[in-house]
C-alpha positions as CSV (number, residue, x, y, z in Angstrom):
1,X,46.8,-12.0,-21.8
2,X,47.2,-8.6,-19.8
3,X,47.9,-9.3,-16.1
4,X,45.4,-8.0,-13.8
5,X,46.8,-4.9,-10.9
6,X,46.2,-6.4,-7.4
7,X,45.6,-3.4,-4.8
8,X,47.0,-3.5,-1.4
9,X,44.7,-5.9,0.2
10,X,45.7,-8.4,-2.6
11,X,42.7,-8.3,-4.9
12,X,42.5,-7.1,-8.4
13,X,38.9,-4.4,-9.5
14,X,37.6,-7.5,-11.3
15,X,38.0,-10.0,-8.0
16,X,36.6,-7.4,-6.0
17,X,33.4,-6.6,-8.3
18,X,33.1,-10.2,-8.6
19,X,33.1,-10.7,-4.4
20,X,30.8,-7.8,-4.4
21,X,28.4,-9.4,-7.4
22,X,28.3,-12.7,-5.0
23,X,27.6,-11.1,-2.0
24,X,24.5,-9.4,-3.4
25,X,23.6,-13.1,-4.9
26,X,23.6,-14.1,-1.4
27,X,22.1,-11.2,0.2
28,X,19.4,-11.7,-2.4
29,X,19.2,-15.2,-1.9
30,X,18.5,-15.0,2.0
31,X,15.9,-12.8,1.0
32,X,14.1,-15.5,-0.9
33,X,14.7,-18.2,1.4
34,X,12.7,-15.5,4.2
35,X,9.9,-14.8,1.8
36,X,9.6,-18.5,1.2
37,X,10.0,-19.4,5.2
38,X,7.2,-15.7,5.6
39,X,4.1,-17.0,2.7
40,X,4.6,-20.8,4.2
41,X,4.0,-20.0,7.4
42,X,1.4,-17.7,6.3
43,X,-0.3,-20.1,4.2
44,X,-0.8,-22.3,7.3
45,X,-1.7,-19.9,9.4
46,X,-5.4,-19.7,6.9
47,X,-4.9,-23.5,6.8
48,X,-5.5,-23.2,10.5
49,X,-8.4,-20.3,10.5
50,X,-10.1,-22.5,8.1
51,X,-9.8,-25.7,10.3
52,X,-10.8,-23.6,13.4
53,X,-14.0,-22.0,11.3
54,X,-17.8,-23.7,12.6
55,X,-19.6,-26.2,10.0
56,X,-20.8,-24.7,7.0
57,X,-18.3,-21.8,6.7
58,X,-15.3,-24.3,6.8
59,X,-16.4,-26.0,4.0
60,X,-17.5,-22.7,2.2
61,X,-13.8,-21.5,3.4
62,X,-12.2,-24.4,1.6
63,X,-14.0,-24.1,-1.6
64,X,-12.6,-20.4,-1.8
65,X,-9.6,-21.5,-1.3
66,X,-9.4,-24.3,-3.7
67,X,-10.8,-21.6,-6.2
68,X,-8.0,-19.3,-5.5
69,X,-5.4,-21.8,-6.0
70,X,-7.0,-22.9,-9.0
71,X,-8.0,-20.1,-11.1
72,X,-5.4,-17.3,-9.8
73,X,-2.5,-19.0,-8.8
74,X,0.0,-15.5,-8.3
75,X,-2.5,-15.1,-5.4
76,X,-1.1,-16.3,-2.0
77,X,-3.4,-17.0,1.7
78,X,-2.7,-14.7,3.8
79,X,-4.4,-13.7,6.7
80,X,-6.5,-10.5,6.5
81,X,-7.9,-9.2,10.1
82,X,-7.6,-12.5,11.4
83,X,-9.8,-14.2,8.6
84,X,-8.4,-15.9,5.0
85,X,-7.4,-13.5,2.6
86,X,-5.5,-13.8,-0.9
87,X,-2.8,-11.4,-1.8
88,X,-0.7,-10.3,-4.2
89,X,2.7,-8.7,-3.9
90,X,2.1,-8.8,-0.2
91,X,-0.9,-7.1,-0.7
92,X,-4.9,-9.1,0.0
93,X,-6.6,-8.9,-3.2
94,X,-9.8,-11.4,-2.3
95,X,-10.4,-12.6,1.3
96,X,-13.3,-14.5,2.7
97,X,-15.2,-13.9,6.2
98,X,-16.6,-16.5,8.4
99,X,-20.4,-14.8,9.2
100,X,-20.1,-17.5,12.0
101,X,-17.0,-16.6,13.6
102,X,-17.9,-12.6,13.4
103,X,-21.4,-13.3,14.8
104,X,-23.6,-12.2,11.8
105,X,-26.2,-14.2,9.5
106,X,-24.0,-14.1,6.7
107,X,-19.9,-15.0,5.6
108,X,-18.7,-12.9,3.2
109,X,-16.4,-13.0,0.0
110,X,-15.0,-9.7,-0.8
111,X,-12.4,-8.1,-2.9
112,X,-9.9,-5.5,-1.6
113,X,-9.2,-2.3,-4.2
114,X,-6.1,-4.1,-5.1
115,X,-8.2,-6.3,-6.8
116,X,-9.4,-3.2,-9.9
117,X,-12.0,-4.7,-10.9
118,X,-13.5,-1.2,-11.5
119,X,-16.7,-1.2,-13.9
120,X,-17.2,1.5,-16.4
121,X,-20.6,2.3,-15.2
122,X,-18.7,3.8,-12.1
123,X,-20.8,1.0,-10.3
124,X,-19.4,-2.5,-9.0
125,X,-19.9,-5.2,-5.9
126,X,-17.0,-5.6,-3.1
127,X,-18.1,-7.8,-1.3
128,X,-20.9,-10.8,-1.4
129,X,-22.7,-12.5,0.9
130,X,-22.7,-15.8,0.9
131,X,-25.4,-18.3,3.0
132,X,-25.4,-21.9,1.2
133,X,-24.2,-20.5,-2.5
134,X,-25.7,-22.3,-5.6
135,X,-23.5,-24.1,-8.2
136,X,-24.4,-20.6,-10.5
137,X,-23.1,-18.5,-7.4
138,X,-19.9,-20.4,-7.0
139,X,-19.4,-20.1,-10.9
140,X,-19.2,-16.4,-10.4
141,X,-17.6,-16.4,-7.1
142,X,-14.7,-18.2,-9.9
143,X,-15.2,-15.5,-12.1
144,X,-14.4,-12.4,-9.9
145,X,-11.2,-14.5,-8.6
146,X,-9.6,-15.3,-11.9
147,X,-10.6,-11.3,-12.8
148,X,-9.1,-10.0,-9.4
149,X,-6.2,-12.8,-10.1
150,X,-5.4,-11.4,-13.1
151,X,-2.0,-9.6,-13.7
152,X,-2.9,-7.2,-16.5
């Protein structure tokens, strides 16, 4: 077995690339445990907006959201102009809007362009209204989620 050179400061290349490969596990480490600490805290912040939203687009708020987690997982709350909002890679790919809460007649699901759900026709919805949605409404509401959800 070849003995390994130790520099001046005592350590040999190999000990000092393995310090160096360690302290960029570390570094990258702490990073994690910050984007962990960043989406929980984010993900009760829309927690709270949806508790705080009138009757009727509370409970519409929550069925989003249980669609979300359901159907596109990757996607994670986050709020988008102070209202729930779905993202991906930091960016909001679907978001919902209380019509309540911005003083119309109408909430609104919508999808960002981060979502590409492009048609071919050139031609395509980005956001819907929504004012007591149907069980056939709520199946497509699914639909364009697990679409925009998609990772390919």
């Amino acid at each position: 077995m070849a003995k390994q050179q130790k520099d001046d400061d005592g350590f040999s290349r190999e000990e000092r690339a393995a310090m160096k490969t360690r302290a960029a596990e570390l570094k990258a480490e702490a990073k994690r445990a910050k984007s962990a600490e960043k989406a929980a805290a984010e993900a009760a912040e829309v927690d709270a907006k949806i508790e705080s939203m009138p009757d009727g687009d509370r409970q519409m708020a929550e069925r989003v959201h249980r669609i979300v987690a359901d159907v596109a997982p990757g996607l994670t709350p986050k709020l988008y102009y102070g209202q729930p909002g779905y993202a991906r890679d930091g960016k909001v790919v679907v978001f919902f809007r209380s019509g309540e809460m911005d003083k119309l007649r109408y909430s609104t699901f919508g999808v960002s362009p981060n979502a590409a759900l492009d048609e071919e026709s050139g031609f395509w919805p980005t956001s819907y209204a929504l004012i007591d949605p149907t069980d056939a409404a709520w199946k497509a509401l699914t639909d364009v989620v697990r679409r925009a959800g998609a990772t390919d």
